[in-house]
N, C-alpha and C positions, 0 to 999 in steps of 0.2 A: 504494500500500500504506500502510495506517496503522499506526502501532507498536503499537494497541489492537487484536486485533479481532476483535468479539464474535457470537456466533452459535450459532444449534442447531446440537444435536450429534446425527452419527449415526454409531452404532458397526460395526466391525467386527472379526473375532478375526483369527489370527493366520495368515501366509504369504499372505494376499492376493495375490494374483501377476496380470501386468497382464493376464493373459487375463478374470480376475473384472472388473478394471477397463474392460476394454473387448475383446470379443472379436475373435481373430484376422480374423473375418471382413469386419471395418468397417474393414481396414488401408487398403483402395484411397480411402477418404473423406477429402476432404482437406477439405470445407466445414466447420468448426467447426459450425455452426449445424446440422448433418445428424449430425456425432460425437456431440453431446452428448444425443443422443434414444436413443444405447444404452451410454452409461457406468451400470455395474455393473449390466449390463441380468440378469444369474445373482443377483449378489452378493445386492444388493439391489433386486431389480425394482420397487421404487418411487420411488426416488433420482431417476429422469431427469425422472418427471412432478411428483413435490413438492419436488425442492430448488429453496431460494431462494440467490439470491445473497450470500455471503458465509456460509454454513453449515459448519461444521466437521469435516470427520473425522476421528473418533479409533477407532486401534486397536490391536491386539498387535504382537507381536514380526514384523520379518521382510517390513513392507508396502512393497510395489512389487517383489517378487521375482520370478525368471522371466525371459520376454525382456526386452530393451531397449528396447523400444520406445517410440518419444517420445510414441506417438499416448497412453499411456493418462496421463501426466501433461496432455495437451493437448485431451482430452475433458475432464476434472476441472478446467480452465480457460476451456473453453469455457462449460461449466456454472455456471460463478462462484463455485470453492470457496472460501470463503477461507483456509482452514489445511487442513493436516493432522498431527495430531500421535502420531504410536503411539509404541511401547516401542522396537523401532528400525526402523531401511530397509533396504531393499537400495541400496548405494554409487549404482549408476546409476541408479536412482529415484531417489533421493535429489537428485543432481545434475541430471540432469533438469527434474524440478519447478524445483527454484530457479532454473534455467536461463530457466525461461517464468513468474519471477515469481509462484511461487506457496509460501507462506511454509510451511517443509516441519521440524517439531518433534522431535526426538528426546527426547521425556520418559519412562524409565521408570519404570512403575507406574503411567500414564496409563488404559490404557485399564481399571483397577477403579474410576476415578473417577468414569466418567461412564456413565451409559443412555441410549439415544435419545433426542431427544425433550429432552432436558436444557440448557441451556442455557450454555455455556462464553466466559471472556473469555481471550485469548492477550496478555502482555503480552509481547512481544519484549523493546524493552531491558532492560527486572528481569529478565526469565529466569523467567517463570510465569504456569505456567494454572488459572484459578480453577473452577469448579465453583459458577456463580451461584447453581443450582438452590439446592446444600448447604451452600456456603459453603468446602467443603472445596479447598483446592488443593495444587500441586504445584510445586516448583523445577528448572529445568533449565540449564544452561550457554545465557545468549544467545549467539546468533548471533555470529559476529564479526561489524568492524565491513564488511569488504571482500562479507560477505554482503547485511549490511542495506539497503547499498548500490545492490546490483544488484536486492535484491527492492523497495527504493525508486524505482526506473527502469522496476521490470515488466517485467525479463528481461534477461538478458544481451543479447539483440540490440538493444530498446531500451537499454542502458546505454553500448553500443559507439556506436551511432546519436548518441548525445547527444552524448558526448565528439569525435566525429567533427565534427560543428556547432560546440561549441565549438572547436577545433583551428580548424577553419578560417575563423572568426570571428576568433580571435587571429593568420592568417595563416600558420600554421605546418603547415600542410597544404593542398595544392595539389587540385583538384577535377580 
């Protein structure tokens, strides 16, 4: 993860819920490379065949609401999001996402900033996302530091993994 990071933006409104994200029906899919051929296959039916890697989505109030399911943060990773920034989350999206290393925004007033198609830079530690298209941007509380962290490692199970190597490099944990 880079503390900069820059990408098209494609929008979405408000209560996105991870059925939009990725339909119940792709739950038995575990190949990443098979999920991410029907992430917002509703929402936005063109997402799966032109997003690039590291592209951003920004949207309204209320995104990743619904069930809990890990799979629709991990289609949106499989895919190569690289942010996501709306007005706010639902808790367990929210955690989720960051969970699998994927850097997750809560800026409100975010999503009248931008249109598809638009160009956005996330600067994590200052705490704002600019609007390259317009120049216009937006302030929001960075991340703490115990977040940046684990989105720096690309996920809690890489973050556990590492520390786990170290530890036992330092001797202090037994294999």
């Amino acid at each position: 993860m880079q503390p900069i990071i820059e990408g098209r933006v494609w929008t979405l409104g408000a209560d996105v819920d991870t059925d939009q994200i990725i339909s119940g029906k792709y739950l038995t899919i575990i190949d990443p490379n098979e999920l991410k051929k029907h992430v917002f296959e509703i929402a936005l039916p063109e997402f799966a065949k032109e997003a690039r890697p590291g592209d951003i989505l920004v949207a309204g109030e209320n995104f990743g609401c619904g069930s809990s399911r890990e799979h629709a943060p991990q289609a949106m990773r499989a895919i190569g999001v690289g942010a996501v920034v709306a007005d706010s989350f639902a808790r367990i999206f929210y955690r989720n996402a960051i969970n699998l290393g994927i850097p997750t925004i809560e800026a409100r007033g975010v999503r009248s900033l931008f249109s598809t198609g638009e160009t956005a830079r996330v600067d994590l530690p200052r705490g704002r996302i600019t609007n390259v298209s317009s120049g216009k941007f937006l302030e929001f509380p960075p991340l703490p530091t115990h977040l940046l962290e684990l989105l720096e490692a690309g996920g809690l199970v890489e973050k556990v993994r590492r520390e786990l190597e170290r530890n036992r490099s330092a001797g202090t944990v037994r294999s």
